[in-house]
Biopython code that builds the backbone (N, CA, C, O; Angstrom):
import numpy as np
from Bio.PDB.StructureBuilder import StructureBuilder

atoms = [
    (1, "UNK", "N", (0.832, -1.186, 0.000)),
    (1, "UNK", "CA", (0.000, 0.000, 0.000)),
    (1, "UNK", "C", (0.873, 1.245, 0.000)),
    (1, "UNK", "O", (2.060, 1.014, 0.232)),
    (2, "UNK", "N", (0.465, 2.820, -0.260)),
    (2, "UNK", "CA", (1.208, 3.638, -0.825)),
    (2, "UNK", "C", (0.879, 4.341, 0.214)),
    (2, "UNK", "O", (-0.141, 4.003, 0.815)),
    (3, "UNK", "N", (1.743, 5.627, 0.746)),
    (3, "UNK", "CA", (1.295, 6.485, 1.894)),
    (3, "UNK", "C", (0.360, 6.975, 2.494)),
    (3, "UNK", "O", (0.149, 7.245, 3.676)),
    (4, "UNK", "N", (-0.406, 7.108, 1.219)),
    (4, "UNK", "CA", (-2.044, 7.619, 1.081)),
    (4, "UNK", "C", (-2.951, 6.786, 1.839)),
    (4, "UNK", "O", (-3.551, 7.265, 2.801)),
    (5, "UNK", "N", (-3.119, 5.444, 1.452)),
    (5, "UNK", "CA", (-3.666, 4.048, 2.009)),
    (5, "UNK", "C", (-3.745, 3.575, 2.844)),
    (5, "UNK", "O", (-4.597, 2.899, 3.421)),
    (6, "UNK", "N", (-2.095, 4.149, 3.127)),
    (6, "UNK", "CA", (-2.395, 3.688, 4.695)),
    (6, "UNK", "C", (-2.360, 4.413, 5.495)),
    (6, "UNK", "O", (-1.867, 3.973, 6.534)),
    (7, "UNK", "N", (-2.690, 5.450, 5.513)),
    (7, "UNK", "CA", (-3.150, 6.336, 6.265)),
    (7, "UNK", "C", (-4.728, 6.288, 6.675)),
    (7, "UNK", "O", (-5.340, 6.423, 7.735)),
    (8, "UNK", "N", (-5.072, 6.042, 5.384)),
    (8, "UNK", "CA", (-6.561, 5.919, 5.672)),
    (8, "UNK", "C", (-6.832, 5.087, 6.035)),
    (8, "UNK", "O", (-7.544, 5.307, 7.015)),
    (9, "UNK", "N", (-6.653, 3.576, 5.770)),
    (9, "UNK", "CA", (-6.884, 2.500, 6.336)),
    (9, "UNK", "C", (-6.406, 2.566, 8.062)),
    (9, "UNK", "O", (-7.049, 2.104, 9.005)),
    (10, "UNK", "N", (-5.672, 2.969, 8.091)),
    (10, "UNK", "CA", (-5.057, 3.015, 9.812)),
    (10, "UNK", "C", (-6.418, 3.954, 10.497)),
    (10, "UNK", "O", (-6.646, 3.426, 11.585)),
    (11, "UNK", "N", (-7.001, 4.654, 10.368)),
    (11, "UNK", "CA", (-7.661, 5.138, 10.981)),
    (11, "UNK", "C", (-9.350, 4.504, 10.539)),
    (11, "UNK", "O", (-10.112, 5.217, 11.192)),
    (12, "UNK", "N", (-9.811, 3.947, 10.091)),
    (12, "UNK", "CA", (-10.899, 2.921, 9.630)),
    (12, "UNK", "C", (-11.446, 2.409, 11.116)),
    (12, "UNK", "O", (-12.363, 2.943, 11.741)),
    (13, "UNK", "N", (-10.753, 1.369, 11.496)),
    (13, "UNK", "CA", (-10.744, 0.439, 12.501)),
    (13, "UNK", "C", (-9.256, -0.382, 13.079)),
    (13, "UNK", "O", (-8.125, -0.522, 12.614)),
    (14, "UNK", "N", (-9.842, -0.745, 14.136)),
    (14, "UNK", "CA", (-8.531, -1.287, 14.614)),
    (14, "UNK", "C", (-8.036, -2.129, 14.007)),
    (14, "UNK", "O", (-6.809, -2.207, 13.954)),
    (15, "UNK", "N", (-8.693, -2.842, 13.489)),
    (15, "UNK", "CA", (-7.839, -4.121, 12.398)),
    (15, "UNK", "C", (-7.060, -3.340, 11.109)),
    (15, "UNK", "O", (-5.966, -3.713, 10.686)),
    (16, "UNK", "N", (-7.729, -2.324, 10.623)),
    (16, "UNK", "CA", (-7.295, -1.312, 9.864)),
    (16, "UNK", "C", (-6.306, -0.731, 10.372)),
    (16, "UNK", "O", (-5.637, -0.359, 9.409)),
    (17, "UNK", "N", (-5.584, -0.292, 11.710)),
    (17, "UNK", "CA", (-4.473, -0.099, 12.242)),
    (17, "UNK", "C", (-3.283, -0.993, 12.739)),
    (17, "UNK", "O", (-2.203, -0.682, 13.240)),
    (18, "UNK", "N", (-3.924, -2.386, 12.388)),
    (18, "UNK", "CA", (-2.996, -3.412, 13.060)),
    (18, "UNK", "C", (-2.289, -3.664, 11.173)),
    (18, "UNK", "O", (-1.080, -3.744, 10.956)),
    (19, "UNK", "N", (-2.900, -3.711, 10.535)),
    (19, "UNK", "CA", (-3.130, -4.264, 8.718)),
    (19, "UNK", "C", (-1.735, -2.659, 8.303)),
    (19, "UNK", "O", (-0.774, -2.722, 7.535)),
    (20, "UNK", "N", (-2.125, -1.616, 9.036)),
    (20, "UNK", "CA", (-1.471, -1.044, 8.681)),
    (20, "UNK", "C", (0.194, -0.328, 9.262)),
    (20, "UNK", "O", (1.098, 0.424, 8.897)),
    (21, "UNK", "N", (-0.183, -1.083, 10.244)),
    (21, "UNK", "CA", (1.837, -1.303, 11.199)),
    (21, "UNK", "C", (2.103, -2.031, 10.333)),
    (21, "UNK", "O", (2.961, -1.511, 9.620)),
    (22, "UNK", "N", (1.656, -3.538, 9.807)),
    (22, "UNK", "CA", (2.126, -4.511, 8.932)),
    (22, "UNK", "C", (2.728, -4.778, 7.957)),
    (22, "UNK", "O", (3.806, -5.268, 7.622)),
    (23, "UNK", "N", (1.251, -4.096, 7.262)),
    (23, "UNK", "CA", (1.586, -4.274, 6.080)),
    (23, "UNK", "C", (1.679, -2.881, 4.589)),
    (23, "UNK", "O", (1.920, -2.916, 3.382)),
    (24, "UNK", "N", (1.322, -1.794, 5.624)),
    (24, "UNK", "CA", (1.802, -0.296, 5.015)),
    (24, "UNK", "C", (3.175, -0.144, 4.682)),
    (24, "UNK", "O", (4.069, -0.987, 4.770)),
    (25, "UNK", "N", (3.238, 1.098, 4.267)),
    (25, "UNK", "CA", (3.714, 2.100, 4.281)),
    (25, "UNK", "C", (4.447, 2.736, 5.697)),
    (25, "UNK", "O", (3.816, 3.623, 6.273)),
    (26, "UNK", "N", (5.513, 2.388, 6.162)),
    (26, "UNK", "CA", (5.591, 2.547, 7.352)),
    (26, "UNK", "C", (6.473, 3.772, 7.671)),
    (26, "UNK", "O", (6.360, 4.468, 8.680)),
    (27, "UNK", "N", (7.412, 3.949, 6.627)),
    (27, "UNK", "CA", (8.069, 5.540, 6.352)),
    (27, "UNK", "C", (6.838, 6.758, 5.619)),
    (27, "UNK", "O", (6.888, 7.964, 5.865)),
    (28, "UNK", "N", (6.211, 6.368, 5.074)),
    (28, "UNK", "CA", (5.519, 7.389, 4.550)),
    (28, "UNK", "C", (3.665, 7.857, 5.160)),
    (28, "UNK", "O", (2.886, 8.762, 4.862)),
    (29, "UNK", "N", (3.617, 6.774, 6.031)),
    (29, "UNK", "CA", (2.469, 7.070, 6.818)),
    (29, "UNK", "C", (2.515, 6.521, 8.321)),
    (29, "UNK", "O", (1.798, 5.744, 8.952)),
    (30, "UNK", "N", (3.723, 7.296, 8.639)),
    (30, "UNK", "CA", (3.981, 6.880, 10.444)),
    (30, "UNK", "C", (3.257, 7.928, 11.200)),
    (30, "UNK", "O", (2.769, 7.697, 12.306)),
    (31, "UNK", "N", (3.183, 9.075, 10.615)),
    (31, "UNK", "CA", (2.098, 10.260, 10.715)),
    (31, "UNK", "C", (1.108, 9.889, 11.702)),
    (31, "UNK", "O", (0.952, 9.880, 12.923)),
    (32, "UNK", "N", (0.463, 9.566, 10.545)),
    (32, "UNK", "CA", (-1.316, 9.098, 10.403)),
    (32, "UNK", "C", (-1.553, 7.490, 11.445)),
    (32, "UNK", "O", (-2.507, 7.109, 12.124)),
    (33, "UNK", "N", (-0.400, 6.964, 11.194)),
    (33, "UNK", "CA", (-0.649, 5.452, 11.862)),
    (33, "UNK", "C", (-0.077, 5.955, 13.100)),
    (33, "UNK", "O", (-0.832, 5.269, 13.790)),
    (34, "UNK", "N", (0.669, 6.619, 14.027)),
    (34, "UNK", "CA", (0.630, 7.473, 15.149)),
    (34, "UNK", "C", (-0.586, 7.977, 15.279)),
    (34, "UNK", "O", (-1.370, 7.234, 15.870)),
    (35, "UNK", "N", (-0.986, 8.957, 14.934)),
    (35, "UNK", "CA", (-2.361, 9.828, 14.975)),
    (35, "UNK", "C", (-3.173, 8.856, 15.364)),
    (35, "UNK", "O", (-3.718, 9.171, 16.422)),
    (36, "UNK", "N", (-3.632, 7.369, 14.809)),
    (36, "UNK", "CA", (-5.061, 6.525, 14.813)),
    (36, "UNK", "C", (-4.774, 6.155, 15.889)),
    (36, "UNK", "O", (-5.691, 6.087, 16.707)),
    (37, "UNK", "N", (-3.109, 5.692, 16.400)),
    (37, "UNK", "CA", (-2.959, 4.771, 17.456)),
    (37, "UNK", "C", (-3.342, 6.070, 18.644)),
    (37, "UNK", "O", (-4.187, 5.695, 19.457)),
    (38, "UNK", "N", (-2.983, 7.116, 18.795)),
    (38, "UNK", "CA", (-3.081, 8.172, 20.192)),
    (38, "UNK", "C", (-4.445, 7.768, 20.429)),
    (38, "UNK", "O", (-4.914, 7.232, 21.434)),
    (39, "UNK", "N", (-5.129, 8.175, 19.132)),
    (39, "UNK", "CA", (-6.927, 8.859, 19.616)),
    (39, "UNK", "C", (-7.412, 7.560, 19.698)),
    (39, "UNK", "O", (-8.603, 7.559, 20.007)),
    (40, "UNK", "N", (-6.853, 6.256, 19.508)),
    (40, "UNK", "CA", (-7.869, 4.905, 19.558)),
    (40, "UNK", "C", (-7.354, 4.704, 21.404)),
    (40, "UNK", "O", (-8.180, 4.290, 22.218)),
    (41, "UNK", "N", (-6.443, 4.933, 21.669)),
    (41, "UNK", "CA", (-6.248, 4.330, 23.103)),
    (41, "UNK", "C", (-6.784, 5.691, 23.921)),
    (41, "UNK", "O", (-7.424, 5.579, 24.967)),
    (42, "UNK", "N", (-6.470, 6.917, 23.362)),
    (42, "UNK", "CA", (-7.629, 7.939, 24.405)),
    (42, "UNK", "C", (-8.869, 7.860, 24.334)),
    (42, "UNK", "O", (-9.596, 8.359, 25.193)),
    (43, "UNK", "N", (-9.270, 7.282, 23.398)),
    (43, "UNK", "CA", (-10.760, 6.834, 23.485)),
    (43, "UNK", "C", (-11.313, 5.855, 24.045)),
    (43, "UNK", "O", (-12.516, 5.626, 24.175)),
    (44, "UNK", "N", (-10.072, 5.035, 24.517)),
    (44, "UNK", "CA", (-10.648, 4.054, 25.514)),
    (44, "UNK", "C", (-11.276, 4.757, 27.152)),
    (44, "UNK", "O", (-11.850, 4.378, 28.173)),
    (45, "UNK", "N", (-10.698, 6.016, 26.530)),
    (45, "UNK", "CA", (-11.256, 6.631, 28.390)),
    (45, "UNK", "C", (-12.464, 6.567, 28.249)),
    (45, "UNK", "O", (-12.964, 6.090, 29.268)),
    (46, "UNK", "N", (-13.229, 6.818, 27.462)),
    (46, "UNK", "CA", (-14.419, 7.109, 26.688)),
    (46, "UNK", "C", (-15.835, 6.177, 27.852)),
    (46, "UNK", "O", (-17.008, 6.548, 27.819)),
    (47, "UNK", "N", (-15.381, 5.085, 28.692)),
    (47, "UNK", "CA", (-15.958, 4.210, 29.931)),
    (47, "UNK", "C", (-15.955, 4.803, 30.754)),
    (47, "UNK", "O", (-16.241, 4.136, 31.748)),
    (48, "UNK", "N", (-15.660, 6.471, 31.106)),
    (48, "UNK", "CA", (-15.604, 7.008, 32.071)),
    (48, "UNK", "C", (-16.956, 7.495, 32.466)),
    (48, "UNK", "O", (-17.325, 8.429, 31.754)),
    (49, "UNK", "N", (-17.778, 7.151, 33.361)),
    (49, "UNK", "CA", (-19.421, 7.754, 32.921)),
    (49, "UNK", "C", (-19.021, 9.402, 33.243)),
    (49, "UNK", "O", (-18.109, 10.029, 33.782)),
    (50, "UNK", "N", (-20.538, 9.716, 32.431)),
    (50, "UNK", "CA", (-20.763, 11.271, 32.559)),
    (50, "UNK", "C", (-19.408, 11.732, 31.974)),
    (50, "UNK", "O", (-19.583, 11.556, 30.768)),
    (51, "UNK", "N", (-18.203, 12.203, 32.127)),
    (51, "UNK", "CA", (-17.712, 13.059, 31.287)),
    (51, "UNK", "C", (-16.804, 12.363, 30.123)),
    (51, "UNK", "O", (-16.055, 12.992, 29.376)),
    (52, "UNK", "N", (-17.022, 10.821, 30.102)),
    (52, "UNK", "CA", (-16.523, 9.676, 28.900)),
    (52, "UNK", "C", (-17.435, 10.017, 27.703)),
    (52, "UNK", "O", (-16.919, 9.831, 26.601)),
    (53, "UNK", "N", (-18.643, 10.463, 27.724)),
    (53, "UNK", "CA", (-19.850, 10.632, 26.902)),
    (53, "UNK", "C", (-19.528, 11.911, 26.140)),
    (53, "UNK", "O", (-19.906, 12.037, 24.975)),
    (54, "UNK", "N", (-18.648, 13.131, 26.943)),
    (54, "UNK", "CA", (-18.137, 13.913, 26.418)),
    (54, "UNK", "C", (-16.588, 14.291, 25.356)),
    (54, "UNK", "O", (-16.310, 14.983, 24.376)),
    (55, "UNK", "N", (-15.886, 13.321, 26.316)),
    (55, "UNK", "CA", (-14.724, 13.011, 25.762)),
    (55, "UNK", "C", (-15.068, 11.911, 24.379)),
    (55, "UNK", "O", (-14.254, 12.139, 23.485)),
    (56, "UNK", "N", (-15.904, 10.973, 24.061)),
    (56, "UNK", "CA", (-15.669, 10.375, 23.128)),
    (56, "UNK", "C", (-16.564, 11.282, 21.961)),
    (56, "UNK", "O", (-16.989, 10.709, 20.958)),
    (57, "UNK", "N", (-16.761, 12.481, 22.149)),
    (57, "UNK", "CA", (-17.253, 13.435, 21.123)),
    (57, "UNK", "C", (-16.215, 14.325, 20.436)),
    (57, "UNK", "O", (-16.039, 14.647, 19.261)),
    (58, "UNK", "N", (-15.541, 14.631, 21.676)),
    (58, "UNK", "CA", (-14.301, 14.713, 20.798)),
    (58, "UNK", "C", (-13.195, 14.450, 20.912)),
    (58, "UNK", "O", (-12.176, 15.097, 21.154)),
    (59, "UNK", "N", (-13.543, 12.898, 20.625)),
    (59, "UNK", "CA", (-12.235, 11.419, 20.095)),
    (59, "UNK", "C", (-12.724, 11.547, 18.457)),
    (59, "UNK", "O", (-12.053, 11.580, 17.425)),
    (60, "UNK", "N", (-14.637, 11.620, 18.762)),
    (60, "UNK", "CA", (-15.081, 11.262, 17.134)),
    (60, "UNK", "C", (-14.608, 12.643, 16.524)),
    (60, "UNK", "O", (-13.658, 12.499, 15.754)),
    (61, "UNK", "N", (-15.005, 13.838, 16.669)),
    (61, "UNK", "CA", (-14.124, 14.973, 16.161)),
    (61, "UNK", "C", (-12.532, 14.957, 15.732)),
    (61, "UNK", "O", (-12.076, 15.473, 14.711)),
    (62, "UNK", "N", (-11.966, 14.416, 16.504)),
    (62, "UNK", "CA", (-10.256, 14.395, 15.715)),
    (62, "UNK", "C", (-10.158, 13.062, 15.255)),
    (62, "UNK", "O", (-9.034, 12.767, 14.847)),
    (63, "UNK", "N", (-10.928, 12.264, 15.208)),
    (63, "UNK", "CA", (-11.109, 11.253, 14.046)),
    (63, "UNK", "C", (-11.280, 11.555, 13.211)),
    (63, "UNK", "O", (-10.418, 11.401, 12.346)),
    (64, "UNK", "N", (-12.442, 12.155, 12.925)),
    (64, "UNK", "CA", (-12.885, 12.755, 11.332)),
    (64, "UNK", "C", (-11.752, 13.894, 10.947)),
    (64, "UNK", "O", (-11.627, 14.085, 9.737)),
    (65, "UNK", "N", (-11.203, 14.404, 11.519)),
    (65, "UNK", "CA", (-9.978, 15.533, 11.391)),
    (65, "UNK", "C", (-8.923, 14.680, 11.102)),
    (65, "UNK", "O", (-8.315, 15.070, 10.105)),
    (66, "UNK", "N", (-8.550, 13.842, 11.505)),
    (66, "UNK", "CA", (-7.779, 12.553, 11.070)),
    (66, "UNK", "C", (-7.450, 12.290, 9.863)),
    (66, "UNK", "O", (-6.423, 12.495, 9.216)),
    (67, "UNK", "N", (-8.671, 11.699, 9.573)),
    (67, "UNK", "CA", (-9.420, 10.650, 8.517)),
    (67, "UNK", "C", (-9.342, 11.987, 7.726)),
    (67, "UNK", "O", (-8.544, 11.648, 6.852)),
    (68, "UNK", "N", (-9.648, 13.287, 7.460)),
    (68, "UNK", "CA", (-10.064, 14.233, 6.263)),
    (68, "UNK", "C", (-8.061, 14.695, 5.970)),
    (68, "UNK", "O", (-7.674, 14.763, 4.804)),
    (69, "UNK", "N", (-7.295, 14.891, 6.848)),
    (69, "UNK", "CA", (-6.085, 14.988, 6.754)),
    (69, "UNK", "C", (-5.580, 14.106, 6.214)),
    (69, "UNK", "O", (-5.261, 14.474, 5.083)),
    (70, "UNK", "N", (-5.258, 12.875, 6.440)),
    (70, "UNK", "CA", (-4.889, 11.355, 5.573)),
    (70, "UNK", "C", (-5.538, 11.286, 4.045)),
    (70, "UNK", "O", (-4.974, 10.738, 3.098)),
    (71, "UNK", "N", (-6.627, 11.843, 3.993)),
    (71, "UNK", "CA", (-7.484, 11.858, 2.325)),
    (71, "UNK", "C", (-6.754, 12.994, 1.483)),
    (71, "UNK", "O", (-6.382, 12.875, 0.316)),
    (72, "UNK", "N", (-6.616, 14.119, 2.295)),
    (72, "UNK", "CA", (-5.618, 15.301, 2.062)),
    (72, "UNK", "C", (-4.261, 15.226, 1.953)),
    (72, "UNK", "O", (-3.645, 16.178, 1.473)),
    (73, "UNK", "N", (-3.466, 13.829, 2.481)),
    (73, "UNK", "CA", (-2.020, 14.158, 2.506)),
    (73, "UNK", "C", (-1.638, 15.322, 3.294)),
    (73, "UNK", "O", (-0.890, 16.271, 3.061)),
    (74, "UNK", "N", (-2.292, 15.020, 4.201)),
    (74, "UNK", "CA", (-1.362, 16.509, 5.029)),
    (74, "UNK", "C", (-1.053, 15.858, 6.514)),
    (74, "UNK", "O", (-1.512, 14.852, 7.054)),
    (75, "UNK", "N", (-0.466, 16.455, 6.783)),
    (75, "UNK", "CA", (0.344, 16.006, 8.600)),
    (75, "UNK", "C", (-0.006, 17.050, 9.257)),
    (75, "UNK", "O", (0.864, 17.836, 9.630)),
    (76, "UNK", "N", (-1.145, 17.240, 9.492)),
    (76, "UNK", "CA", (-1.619, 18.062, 10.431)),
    (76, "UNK", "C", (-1.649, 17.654, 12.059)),
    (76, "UNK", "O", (-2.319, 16.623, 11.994)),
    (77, "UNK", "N", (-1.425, 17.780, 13.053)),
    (77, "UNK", "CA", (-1.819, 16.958, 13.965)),
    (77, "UNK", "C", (-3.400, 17.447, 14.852)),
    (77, "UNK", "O", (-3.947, 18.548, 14.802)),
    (78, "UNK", "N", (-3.843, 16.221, 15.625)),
    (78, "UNK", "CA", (-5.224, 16.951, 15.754)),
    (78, "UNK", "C", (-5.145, 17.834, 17.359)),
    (78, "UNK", "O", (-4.084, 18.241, 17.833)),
    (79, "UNK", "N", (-6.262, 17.972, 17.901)),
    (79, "UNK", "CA", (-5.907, 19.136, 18.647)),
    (79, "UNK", "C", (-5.735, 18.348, 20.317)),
    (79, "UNK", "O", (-6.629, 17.587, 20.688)),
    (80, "UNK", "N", (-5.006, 18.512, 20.862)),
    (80, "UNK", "CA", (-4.730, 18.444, 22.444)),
    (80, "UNK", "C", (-3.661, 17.389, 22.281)),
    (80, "UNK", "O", (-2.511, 17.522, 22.702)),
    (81, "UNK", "N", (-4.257, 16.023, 21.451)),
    (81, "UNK", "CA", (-3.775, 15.057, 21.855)),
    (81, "UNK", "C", (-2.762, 14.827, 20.857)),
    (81, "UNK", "O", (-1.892, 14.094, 21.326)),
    (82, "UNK", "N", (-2.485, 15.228, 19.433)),
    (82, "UNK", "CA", (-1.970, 14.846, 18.296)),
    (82, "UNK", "C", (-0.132, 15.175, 18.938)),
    (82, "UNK", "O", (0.912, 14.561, 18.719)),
    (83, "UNK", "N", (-0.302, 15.878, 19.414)),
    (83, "UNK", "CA", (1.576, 16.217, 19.694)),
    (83, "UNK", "C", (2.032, 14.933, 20.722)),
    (83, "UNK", "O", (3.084, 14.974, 21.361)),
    (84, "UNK", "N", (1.055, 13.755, 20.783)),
    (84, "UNK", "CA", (1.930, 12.716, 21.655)),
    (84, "UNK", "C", (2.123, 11.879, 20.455)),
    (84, "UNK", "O", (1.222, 11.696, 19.637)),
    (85, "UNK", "N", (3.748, 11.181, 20.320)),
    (85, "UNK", "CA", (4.303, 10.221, 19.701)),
    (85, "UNK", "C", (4.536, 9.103, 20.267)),
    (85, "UNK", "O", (5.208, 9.178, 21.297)),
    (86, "UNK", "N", (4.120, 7.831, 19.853)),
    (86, "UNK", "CA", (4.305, 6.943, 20.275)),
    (86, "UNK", "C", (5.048, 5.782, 19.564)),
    (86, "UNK", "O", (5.589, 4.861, 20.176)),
    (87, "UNK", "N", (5.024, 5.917, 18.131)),
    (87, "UNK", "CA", (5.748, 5.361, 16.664)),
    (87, "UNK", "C", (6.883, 6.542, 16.395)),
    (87, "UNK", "O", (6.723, 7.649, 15.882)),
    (88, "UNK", "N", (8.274, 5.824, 17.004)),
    (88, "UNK", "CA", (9.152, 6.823, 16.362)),
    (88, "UNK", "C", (9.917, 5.994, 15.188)),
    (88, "UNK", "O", (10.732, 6.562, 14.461)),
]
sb = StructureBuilder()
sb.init_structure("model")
sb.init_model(0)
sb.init_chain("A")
sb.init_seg("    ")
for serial, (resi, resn, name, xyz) in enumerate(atoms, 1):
    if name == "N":
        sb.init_residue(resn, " ", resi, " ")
    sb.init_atom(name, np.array(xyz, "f"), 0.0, 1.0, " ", f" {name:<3s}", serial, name[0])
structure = sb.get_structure()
């Protein structure tokens, strides 16, 4: 898959992020496959009652900011959480 691809695919679903450590693009969409991995494990807070209901509104917000950046080719990062690296 080509940088583009897997970018998008990494942010899809989790199997879509495991498919894409694998079997991507791993110099040209470490970006984006960082980006899916931050906001998929901060969204696990998302079980937190009452303010989890809030937080996973905007997990789905810098998802779609994600997902529209990866379609774009751009390395934008998303907002609060995008400056943590975890794929160096």
């Amino acid at each position: 898959m080509d940088a583009r691809t897997t970018g998008i695919v990494a942010y899809i679903t989790l199997i879509g992020l495991i498919i894409a450590l694998v079997a991507g693009d791993k110099d040209g969409a470490r970006f984006h496959v960082n980006q899916a991995l931050v906001i998929f494990l901060f969204g696990l807070l998302g079980v937190i009652p009452c303010v989890g209901q809030i937080w996973m509104i905007f997990i789905f917000v810098c998802w779609i900011m994600g997902l529209i950046a990866a379609i774009n080719e751009e390395e934008k990062p998303v907002p609060l959480i995008g400056g943590i690296t975890l794929i160096k």
